[in-house]
N, C-alpha and C positions, 0 to 999 in steps of 0.2 A: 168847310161849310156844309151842312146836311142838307139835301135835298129835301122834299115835300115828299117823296114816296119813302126816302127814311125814316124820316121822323114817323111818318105814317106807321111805319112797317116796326119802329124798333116800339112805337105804343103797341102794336098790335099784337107782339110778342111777349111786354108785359103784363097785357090785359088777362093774356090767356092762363099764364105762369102766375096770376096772382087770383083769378075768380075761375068757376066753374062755369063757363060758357056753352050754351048749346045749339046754338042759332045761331046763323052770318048774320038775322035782323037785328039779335042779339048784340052782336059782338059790331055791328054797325054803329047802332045806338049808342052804347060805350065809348068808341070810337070819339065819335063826333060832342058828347060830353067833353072829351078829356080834352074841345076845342080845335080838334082837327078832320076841317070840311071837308067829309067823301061823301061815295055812292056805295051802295052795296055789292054792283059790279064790281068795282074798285078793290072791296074787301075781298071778291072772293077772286079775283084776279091774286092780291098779294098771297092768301092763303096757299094759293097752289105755290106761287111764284117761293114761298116761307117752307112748302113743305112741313106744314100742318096737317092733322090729319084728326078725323072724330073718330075717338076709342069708345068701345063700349066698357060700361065699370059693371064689376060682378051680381051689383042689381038692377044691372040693365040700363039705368040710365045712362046717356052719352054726355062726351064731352068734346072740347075742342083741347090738341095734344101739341105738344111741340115736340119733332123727334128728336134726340138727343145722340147728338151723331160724333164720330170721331173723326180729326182730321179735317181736310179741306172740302171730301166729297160730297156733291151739290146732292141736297134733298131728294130732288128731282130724278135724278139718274137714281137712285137707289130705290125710289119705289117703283120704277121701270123694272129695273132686273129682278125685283121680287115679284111683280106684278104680271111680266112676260115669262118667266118660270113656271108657275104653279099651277095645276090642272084642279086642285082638289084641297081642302083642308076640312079636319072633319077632327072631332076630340075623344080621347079614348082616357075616361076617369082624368086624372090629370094631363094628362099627354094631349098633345094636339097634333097631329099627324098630317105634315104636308106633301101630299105626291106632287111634283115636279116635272117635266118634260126629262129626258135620258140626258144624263151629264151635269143638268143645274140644277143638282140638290144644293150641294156644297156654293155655289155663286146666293144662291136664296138665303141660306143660311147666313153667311157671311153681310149680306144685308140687311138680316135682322139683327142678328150681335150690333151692326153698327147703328142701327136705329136705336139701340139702350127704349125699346118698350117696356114700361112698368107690365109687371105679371109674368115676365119671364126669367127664371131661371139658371135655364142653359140650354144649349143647342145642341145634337148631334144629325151630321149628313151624310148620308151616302151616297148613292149614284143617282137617285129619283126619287127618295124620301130623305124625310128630315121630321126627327123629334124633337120637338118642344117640349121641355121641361114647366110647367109649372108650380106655383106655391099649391095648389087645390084643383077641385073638379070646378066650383064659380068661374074662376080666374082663367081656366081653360074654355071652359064655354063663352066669357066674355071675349078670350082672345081670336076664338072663331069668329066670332061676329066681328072683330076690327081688322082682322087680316083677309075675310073676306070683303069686307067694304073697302079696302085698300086696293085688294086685288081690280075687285068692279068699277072701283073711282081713275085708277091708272091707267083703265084699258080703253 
């Protein structure tokens, strides 16, 4: 039998995966259409608890994401360790260049492969940086802007 914060949570994962959402009031609103009574606390409680995240797309407008993760590891831990990694991210043409604390390049990296973020590529890490690969320069500039709001939202 589903609970009430399932059923909540598994609408909330469709809503997102089927419209272009940009607002918790947004995606509130939605919600409570689809005949399931919340609050907007509520929403942005499961959001975190969902590991959702708002991506910036290459015209700048934002979205609401689901990350698309491998395996059993929880949302949560994974944008921790990219989030307590990273001192810096900054984009070079298409490259986006993340400096990292000494040792957790390769751990940051590893957490973004497992996030499967649309706009990325491929990854390479070494010891305190980490190349991102992307499709263009847009796509690099937008991923700056969502792995820095990542970084800021985790911390």
């Amino acid at each position: 039998m589903k609970t009430a914060k399932n059923s909540r949570q598994e609408m909330i994962i469709k809503l997102i995966r089927d419209k272009d959402i940009s607002t918790q009031e947004e995606l509130t609103a939605l919600v409570r259409k689809s005949g399931i009574d919340t609050t907007q606390a509520t929403v942005s409680r499961d959001i975190k608890d969902l590991g959702i995240i708002k991506v910036t797309l290459p015209n700048k407008s934002t979205k609401y994401a689901i990350l698309d993760r491998t395996g059993d590891t929880a949302p949560g831990r994974l944008l921790a360790v990219f989030a307590n990694s990273v001192i810096t991210v900054e984009s070079a043409m298409n490259i986006v260049v993340i400096k990292t604390l000494p040792g957790m390049a390769q751990a940051a990296a590893s957490a973004l492969d497992s996030m499967h973020l649309n706009g990325i590529v491929g990854t390479i890490a070494g010891d305190d940086t980490v190349f991102l690969a992307s499709k263009g320069i847009e796509e690099a500039n937008a991923l700056v802007v969502t792995l820095n709001d990542m970084v800021s939202e985790a911390r």
